[in-house]
C-alpha positions in Angstrom: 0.0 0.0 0.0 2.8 2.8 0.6 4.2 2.2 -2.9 0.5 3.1 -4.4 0.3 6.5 -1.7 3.5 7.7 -2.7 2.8 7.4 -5.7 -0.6 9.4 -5.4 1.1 12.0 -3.5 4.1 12.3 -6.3 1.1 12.9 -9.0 -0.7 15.5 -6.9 2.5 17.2 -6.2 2.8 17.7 -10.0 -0.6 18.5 -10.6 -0.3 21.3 -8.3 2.9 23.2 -9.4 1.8 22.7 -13.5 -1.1 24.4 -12.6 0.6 27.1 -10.5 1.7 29.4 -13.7 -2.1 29.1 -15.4 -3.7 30.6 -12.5 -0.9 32.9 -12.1 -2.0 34.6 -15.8 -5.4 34.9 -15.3 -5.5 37.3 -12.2 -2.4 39.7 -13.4 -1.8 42.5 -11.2 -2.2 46.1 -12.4 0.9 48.2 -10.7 -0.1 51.6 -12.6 -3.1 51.8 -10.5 -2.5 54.0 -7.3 -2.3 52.3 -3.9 -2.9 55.1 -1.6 -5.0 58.6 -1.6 -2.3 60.9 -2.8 -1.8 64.4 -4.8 1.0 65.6 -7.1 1.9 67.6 -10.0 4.6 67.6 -12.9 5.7 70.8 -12.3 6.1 72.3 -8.2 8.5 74.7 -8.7 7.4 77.5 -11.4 9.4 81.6 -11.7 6.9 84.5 -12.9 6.7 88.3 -12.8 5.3 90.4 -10.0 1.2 91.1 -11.3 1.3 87.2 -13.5 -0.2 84.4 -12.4 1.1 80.9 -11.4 -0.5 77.9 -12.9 -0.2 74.1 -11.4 -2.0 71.0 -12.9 -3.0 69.0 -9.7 -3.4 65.3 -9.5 -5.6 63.9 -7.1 -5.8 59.8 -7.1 -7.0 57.1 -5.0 -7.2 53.3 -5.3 -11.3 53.5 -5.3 -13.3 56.4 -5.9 -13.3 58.8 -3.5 -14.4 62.2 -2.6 -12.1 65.0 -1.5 -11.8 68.7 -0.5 -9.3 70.8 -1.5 -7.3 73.6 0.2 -4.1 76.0 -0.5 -2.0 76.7 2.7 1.1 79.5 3.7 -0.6 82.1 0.6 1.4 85.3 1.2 -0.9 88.5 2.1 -2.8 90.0 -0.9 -2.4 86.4 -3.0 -5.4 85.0 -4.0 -5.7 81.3 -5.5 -8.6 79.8 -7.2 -9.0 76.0 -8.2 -10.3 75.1 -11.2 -11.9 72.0 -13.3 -14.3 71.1 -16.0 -14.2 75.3 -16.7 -15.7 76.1 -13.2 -14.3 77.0 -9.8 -14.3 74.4 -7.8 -13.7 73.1 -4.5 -13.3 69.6 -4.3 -12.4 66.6 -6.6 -13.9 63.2 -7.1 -10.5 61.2 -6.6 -10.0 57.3 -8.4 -7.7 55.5 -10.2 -7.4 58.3 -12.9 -7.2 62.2 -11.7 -9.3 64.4 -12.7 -8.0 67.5 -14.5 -7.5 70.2 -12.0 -5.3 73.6 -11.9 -4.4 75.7 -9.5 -4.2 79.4 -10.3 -2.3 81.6 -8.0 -2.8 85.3 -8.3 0.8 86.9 -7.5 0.2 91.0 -6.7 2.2 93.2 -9.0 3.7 94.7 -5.6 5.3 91.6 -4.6 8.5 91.8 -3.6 10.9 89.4 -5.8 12.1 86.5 -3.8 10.6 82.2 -3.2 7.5 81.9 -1.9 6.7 78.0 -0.4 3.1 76.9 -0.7 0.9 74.1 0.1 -2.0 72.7 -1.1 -4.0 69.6 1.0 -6.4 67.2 0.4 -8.9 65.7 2.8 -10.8 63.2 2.4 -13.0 60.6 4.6 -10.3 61.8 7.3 -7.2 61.0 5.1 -5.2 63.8 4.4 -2.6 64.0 1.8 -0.6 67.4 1.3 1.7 69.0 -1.9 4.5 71.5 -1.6 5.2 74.1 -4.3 7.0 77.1 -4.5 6.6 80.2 -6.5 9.7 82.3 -7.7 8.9 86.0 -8.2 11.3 87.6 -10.5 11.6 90.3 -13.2 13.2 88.2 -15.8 10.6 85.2 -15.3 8.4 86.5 -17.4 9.5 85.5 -20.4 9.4 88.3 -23.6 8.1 88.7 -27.2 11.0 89.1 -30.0 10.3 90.2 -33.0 13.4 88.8 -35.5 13.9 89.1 -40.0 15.8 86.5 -41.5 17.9 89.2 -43.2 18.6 92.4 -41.8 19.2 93.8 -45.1 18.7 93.3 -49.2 19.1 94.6 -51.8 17.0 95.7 -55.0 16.9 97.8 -58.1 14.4 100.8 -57.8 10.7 100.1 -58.7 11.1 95.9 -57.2 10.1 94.6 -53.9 12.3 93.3 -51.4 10.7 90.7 -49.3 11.3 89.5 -45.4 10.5 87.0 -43.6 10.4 88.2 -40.3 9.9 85.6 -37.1 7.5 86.9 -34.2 8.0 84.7 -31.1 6.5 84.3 -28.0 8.1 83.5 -24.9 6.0 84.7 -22.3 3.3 82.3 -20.2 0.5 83.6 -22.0 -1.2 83.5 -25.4 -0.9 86.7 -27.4 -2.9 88.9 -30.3 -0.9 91.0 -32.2 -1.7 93.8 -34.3 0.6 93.8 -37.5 2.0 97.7 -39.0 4.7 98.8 -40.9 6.4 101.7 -41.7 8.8 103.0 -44.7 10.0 106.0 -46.4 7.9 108.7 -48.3 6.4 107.0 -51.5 7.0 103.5 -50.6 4.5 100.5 -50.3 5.4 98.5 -47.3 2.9 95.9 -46.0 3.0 93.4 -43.0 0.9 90.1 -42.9 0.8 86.8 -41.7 2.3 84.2 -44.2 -0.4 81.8 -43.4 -3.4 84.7 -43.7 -1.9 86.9 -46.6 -5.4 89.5 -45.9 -4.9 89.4 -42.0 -3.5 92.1 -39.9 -3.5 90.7 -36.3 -1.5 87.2 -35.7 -2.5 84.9 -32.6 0.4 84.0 -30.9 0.1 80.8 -27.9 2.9 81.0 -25.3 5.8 79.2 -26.5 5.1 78.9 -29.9 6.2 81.1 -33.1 4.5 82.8 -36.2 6.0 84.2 -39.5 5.8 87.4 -40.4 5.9 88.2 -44.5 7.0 92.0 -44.9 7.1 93.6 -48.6 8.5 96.9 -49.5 7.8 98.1 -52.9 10.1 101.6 -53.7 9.2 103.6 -56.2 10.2 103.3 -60.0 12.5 106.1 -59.4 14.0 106.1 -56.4 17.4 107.3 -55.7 20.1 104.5 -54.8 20.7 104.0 -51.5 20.1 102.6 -47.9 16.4 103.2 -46.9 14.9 101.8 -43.3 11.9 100.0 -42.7 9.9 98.9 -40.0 7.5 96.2 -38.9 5.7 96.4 -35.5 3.5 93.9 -33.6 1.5 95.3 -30.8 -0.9 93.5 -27.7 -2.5 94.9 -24.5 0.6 93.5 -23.0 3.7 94.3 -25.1 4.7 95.8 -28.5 7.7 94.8 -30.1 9.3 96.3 -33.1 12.0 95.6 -36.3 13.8 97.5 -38.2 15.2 96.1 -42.0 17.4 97.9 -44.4 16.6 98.0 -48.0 19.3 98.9 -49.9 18.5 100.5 -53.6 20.8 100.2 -56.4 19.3 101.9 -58.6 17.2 101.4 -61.9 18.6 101.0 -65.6 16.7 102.5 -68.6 17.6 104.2 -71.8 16.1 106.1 -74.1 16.8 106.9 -77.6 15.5 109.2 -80.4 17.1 112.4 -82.6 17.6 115.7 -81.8 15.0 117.6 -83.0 12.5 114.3 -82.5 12.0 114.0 -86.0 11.5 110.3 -87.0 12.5 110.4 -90.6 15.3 111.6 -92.8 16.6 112.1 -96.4 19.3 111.0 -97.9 20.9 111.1 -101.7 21.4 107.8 -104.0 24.6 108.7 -104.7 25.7 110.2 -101.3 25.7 110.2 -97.7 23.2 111.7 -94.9 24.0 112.2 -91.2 21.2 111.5 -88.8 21.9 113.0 -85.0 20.9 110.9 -82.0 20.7 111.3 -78.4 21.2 108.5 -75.9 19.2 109.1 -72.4 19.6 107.5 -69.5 16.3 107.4 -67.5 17.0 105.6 -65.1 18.3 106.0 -61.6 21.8 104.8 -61.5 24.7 105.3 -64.5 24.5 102.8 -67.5 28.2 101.8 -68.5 29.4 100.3 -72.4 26.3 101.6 -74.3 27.0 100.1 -78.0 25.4 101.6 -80.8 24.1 99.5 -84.0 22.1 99.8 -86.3 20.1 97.7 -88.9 19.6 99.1 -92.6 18.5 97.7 -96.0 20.7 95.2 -97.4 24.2 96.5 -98.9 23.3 99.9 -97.1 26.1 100.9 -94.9 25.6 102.8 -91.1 28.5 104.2 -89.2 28.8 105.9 -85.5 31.5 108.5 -84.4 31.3 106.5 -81.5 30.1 103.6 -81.1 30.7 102.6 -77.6 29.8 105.5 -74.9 31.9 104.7 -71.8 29.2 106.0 -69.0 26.3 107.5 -69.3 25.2 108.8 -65.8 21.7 109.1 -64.2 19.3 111.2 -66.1 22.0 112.4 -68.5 21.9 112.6 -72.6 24.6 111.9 -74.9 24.6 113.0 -78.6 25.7 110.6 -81.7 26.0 111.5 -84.9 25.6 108.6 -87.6 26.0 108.4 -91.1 23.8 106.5 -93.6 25.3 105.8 -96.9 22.3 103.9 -99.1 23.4 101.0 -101.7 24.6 101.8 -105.4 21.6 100.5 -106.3 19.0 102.0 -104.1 15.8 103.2 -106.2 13.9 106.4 -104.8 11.6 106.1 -102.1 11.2 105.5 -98.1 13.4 102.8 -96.1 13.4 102.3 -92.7 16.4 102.2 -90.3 16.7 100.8 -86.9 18.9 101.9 -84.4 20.0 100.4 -81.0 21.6 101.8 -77.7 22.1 98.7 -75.8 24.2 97.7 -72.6 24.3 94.7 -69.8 21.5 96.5 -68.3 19.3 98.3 -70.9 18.9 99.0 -74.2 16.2 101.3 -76.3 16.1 101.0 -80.3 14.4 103.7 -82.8 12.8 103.5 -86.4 14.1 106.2 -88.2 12.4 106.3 -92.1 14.7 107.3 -94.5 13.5 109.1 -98.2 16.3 108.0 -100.6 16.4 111.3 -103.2 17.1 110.7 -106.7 21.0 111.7 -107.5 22.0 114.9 -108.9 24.3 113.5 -111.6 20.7 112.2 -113.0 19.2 116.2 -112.9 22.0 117.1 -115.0 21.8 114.6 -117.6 17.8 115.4 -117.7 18.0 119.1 -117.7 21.1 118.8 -121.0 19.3 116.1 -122.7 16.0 118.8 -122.7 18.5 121.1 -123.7 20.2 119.0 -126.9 16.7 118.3 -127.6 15.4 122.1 -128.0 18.6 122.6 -130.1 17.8 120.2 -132.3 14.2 121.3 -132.8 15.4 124.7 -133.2 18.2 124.0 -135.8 15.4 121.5 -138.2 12.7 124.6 -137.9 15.7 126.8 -139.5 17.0 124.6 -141.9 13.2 123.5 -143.4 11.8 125.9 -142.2 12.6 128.0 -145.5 11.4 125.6 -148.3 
């Protein structure tokens, strides 16, 4: 009989630790849950400026549901704290397993003296008590402050184009901001400020901590003189303005002009000779045009020349007179031609049509006017001679 009962108890023995790990997975234990009635935030130790206000998210927790008072201890004279849930002021908190969202809000007065302030808040309830410690730092510099920074300080444009900034507005302080966008430029100048995500707004909401971009054009006008010109850009809230300054920097515009003297569009010339046509070069632009060449394009196997044909410099707003000589082909017929000239350099150029009447030659009068002549002679001489008989 003993060998059968040991051998029972052997296979009961086994039973009992292979079954050991199955029960052992179906009741797992849940170690996020809280264990005890307790309070707590992230963040117990916060810095802001005298007249701001202090912000703490509170955690209240408890193994079962559970409800508890709340209570802020040591607040300085002329502090006032407030707790707040679900968008009302509350009082209490229904404590469980997960915390219900709760914030502190301490008032500090803008005649507190700067220094650390230690706080306490408590929680009560069914006559357990659990307590929190935080401290407030008053200072000046806690604050936090608005800057208002471009990409590029400076650019630079030809006059009558828009430079264009980007311009960072950022927010450092503990609370969210509306700004009012302006700007600011010299006499004549378009200069606009807008949000880059709301090209038609002119305010920018700004959340503490966070960042928005700016877009700042300034247009100068067609003719403006070159230069350095300032601009500004300024963002203003009930609680700060800030303000940037940018440098546009205008080198100036490049045009020309061309056309003759006395602003007569057409000219005469002889088949068998040469004509001079006078032209005047004008820079209207705002800044000197260097290496004007001067060309032209006539009728085939006509011939132009220039008594210069390169004009070193021609400054702002200045004129330059050419002469330039047309000689037409051998075989030019009367009648009108057209002649194009050019001015033209790296950075402008202006063309004219000049029409040119091509006279018959001279040489041709002559022979007309003699063979009239020879032929009255010879009229006269047969009236004499037969005239008689």
């Amino acid at each position: 009989m003993r060998p059968v009962r040991t051998l029972v108890s052997l296979a009961m023995t086994f039973a009992l630790l292979t079954a050991t790990p199955a029960i052992a997975q179906e009741t797992p234990t849940d170690t996020s849950a809280p264990t005890a009635f307790g309070i707590s935030t992230p963040y117990p130790h916060i810095a802001v400026q005298a007249g701001d206000q202090a912000s703490f998210d509170i955690a209240v927790t408890a193994p079962d549901p559970t409800s508890a008072t709340l209570d802020v201890t040591g607040l300085p004279d002329g502090w006032t704290a407030t707790f707040r849930g679900g968008g009302f002021e509350i009082g209490g908190v229904t404590a469980g397993p997960t915390a219900p969202e709760v914030s502190l809000d301490v008032n500090v007065p803008v005649d507190a003296a700067e220094g650390t302030y230690d706080i306490g808040v408590t929680a009560d309830a069914n006559g357990t008590s659990a307590s929190l410690a935080l401290q407030i730092r008053v200072s000046a510099q806690a604050g936090g402050e608005v800057t208002l920074t471009p990409d590029f300080p400076g650019l630079r444009v030809p006059a009558g184009e828009t430079a264009s900034f980007s311009v960072e507005l950022r927010n450092d302080t503990p609370s969210d901001l509306q700004f009012e966008l302006s700007s600011v430029g010299p006499a004549g100048w378009n200069v606009t400020a807008q949000p880059s995500n709301e090209p038609q707004a002119a305010t920018v909401q700004v959340d503490s901590g966070s960042t928005a971009t700016v877009s700042v054009e300034a247009a100068s006008p067609p003719r403006a003189e070159s230069g350095q010109y300032s601009i500004s850009v300024q963002a203003a809230s009930p609680e700060t303005t800030v303000e940037a300054e940018m440098i546009v920097e205008i080198v100036g515009s490049f045009s020309l002009d061309l056309t003759t003297t006395d602003q007569r569009l057409s000219t005469e010339v002889s088949a068998d000779g040469s004509s001079e046509v006078e032209l005047i070069v004008t820079n209207t632009g705002t800044a000197p045009v260097q290496s004007v060449q001067l060309s032209a394009t006539p009728p085939r196997n006509w011939e132009v020349s220039f008594a210069e044909e390169v004009l070193a410099e021609i400054g702002a707003g200045e004129s330059v007179a050419v002469v330039a000589t047309v000689t037409p082909s051998e075989q030019a017929i009367a009648g009108d031609y057209v002649i194009t000239f050019d001015a033209s350099s790296e950075e402008a150029e202006a063309s004219v049509d000049i029409r040119t009447t091509v006279n018959p030659s001279a040489l041709w009068g002559f022979i007309g006017i003699a063979l009239i002549a020879l032929t009255l002679a010879g009229l006269a001489w047969v009236f004499r001679r037969f005239g008689r008989r």
